[in-house]
Backbone bond lengths (Angstrom), bond angles and torsions (degrees), N, CA, C in turn:
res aa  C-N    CA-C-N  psi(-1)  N-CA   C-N-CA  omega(-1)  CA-C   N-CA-C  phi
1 X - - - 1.447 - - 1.532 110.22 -
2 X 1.078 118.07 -36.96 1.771 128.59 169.68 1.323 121.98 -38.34
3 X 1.452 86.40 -49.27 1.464 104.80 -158.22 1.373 104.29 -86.67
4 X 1.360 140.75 -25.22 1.319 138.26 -171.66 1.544 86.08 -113.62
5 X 1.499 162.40 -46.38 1.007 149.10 159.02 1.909 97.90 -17.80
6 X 1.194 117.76 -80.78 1.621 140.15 -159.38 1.583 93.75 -53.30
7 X 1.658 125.81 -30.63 1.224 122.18 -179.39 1.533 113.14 -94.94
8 X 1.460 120.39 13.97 1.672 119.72 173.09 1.457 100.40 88.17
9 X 1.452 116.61 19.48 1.376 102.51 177.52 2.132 103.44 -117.29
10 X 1.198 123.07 175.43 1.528 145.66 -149.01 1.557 90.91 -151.96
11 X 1.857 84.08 126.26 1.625 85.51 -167.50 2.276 76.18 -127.01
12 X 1.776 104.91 110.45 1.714 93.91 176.14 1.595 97.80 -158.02
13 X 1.599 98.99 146.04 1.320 96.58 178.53 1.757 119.16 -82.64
14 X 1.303 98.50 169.39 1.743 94.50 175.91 1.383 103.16 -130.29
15 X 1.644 109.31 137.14 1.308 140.25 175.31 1.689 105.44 -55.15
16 X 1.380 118.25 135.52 1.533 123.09 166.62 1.751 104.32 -83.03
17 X 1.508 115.46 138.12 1.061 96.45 -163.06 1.711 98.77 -80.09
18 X 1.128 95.15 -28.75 1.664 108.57 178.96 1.647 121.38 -32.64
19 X 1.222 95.21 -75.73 1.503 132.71 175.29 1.434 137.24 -50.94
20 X 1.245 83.05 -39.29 1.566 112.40 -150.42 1.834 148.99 66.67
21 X 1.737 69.96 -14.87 1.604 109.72 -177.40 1.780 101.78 -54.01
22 X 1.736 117.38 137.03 1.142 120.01 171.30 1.809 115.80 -89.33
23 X 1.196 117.84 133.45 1.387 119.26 154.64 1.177 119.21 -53.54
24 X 1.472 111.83 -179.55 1.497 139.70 171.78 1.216 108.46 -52.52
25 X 1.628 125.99 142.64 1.601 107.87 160.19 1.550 118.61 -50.59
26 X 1.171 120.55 167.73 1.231 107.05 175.46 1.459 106.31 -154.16
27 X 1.730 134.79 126.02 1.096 145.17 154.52 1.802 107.52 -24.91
28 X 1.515 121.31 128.05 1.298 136.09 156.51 1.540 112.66 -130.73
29 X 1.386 99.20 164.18 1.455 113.58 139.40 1.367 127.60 -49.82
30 X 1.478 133.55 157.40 1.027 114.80 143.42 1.514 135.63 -62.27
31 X 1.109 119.39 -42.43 1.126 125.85 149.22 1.192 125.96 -34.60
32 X 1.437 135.18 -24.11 1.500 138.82 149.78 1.373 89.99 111.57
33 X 1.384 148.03 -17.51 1.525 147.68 166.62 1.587 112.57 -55.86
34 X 1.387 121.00 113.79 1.728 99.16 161.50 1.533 114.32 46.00
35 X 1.532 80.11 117.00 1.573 143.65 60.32 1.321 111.08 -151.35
36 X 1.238 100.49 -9.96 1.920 101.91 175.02 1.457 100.53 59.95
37 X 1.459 128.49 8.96 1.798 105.38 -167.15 1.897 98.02 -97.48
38 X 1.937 89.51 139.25 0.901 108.96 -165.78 1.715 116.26 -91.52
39 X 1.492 99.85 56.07 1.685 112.54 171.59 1.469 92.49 -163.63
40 X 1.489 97.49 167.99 1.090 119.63 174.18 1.369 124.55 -91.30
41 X 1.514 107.32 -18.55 1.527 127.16 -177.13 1.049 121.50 -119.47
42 X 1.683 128.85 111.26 1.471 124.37 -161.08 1.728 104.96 -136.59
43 X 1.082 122.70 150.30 1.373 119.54 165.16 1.539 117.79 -110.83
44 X 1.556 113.54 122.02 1.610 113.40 -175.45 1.689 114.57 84.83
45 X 1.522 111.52 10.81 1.152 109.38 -170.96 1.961 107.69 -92.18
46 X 1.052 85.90 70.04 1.732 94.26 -163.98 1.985 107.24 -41.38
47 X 1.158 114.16 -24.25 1.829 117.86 179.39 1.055 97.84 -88.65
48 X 1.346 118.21 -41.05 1.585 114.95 -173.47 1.344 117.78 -48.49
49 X 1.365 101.56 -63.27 1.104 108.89 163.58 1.691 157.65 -78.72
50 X 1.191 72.68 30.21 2.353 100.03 177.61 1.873 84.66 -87.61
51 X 1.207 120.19 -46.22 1.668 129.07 -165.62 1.607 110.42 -106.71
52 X 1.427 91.21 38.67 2.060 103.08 158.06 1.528 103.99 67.99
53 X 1.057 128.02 23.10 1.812 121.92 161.40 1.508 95.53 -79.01
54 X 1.064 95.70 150.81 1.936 102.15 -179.43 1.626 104.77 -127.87
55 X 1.247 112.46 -179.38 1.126 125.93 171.81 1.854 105.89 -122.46
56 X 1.251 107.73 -7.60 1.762 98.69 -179.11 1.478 84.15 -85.69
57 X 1.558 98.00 156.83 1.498 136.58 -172.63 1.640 96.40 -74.37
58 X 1.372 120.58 170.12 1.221 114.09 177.34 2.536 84.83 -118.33
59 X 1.008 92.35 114.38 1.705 84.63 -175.53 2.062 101.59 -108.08
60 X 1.441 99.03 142.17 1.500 104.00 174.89 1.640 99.53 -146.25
61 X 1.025 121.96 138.51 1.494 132.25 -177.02 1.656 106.48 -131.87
62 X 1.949 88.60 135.94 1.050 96.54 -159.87 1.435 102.16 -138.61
63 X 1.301 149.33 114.14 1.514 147.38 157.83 1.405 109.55 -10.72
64 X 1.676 122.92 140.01 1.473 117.23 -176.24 1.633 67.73 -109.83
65 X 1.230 102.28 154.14 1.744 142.10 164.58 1.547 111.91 -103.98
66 X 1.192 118.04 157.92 1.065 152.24 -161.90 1.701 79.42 -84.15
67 X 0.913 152.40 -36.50 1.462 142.51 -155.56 1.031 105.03 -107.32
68 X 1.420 123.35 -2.76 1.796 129.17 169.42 0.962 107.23 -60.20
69 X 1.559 120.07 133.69 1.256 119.43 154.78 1.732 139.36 -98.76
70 X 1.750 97.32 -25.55 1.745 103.87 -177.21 2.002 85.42 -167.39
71 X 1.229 100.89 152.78 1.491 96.73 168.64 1.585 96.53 -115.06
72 X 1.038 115.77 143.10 1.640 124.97 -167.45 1.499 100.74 -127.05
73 X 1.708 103.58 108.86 1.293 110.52 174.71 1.435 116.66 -107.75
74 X 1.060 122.30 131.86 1.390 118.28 -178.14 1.597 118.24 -148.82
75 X 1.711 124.77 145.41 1.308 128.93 169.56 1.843 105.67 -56.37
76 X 1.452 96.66 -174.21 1.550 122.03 163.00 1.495 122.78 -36.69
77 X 1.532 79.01 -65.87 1.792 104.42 177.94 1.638 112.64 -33.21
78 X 1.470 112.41 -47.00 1.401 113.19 -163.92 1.867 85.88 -98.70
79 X 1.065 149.94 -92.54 1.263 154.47 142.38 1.635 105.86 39.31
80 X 1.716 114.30 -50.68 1.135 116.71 -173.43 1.445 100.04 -78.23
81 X 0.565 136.60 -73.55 1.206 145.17 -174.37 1.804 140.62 -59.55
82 X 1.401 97.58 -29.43 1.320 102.08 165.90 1.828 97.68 -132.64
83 X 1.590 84.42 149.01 2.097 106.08 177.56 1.458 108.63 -62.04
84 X 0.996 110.89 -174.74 1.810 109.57 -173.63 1.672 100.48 -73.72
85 X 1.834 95.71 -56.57 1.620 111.36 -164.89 1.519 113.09 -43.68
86 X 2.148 109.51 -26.66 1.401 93.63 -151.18 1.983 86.03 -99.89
87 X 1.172 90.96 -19.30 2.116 85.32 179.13 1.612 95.41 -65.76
88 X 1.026 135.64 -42.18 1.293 127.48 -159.25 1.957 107.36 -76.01
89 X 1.484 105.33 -32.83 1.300 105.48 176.91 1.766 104.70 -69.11
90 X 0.865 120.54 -66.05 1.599 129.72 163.26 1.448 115.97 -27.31
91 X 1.252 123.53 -48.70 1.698 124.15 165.03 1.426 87.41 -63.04
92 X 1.371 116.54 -99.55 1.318 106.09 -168.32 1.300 145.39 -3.07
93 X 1.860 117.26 -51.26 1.022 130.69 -175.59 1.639 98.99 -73.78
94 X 1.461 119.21 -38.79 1.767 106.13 -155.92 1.372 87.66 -81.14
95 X 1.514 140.54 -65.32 0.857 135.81 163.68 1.986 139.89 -19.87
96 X 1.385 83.46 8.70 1.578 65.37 -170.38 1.371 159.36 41.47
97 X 1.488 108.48 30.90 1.448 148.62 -122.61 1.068 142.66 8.90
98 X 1.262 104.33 56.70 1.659 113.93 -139.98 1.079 136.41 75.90
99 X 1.206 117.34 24.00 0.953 114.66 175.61 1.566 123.19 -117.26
100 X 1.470 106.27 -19.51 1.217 123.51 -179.23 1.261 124.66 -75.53
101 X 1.557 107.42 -120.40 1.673 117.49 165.67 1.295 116.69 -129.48
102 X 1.340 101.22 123.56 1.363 113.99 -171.77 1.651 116.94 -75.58
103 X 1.491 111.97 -9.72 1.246 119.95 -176.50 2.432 96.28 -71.58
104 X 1.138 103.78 -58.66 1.254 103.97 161.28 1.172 140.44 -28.32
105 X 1.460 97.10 -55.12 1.758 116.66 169.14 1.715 104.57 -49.63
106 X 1.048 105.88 -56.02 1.688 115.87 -164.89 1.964 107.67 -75.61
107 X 1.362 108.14 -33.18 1.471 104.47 159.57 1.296 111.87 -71.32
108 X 0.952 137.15 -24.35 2.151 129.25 -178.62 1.457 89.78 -77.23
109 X 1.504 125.95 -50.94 1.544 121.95 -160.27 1.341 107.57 -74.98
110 X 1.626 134.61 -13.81 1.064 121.40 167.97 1.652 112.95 -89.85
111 X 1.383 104.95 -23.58 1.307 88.94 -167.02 1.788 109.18 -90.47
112 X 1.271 114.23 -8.21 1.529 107.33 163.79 1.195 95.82 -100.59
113 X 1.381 150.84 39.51 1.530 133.08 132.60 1.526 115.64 -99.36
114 X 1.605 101.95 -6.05 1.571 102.62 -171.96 1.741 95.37 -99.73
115 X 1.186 129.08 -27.89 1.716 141.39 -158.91 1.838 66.88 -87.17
116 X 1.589 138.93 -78.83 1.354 126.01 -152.81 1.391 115.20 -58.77
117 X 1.251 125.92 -23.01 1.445 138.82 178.72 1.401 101.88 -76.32
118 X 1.616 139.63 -47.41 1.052 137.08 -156.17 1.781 88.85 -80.80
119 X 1.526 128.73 -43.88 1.588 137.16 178.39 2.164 97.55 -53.86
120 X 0.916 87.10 -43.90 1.875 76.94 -155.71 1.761 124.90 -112.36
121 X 1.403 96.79 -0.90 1.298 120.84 175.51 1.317 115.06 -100.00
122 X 1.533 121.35 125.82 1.805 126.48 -174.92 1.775 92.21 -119.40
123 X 0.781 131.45 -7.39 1.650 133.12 -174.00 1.742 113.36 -123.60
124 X 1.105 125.07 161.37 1.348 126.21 -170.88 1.683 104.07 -149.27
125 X 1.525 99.61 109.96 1.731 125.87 -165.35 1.483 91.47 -76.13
């Protein structure tokens, strides 16, 4: 938010009028025109990035422990839609807690973020 604030950009969600339900934050202008894109990190997003969207990675490194079980990486898609606790139970479960197949894990997590998206989503990002 700093960083595209400091670059002339407005990082705010918008109300459905329907619903009431709020969207994603979403990158603007100040002016409130474009780009509406709902990350901070884009590649090739030439408007995006006049108002501080970047293309560098945000990187943090961290020691795996003995108490790790799976590192669970995931886009928007899954993020939007499901909480940390319930993607991680869902990896967990297909996976066999790691122990299994992770190709599995990642088919259950898309397909209950795509079945929850198809339930609660009226717009298409």
């Amino acid at each position: 938010r700093e960083r595209i604030e400091s670059m002339g950009g407005v990082v705010h969600r918008e109300g459905d009028a329907l619903t009431g339900e709020h969207g994603p934050y979403r990158v603007w202008r100040r002016d409130g025109q474009g780009p509406g894109l709902a990350m901070s990190r884009s590649l090739g997003d030439l408007a995006a990035h006049k108002v501080g969207v970047t293309y560098l990675p945000e990187i943090k490194r961290r020691a795996k422990s003995s108490t790790d079980r799976m590192l669970l990486l995931s886009s928007d898609g899954i993020w939007d839609m499901l909480d940390n606790a319930e993607a991680v139970d869902i990896a967990a479960r297909a996976s066999e807690d790691g122990r299994g197949d992770p190709g599995e894990a990642c088919r259950q997590l898309c397909d209950t973020a795509r079945r929850a998206w198809e339930f609660k989503e009226t717009r298409i990002d």
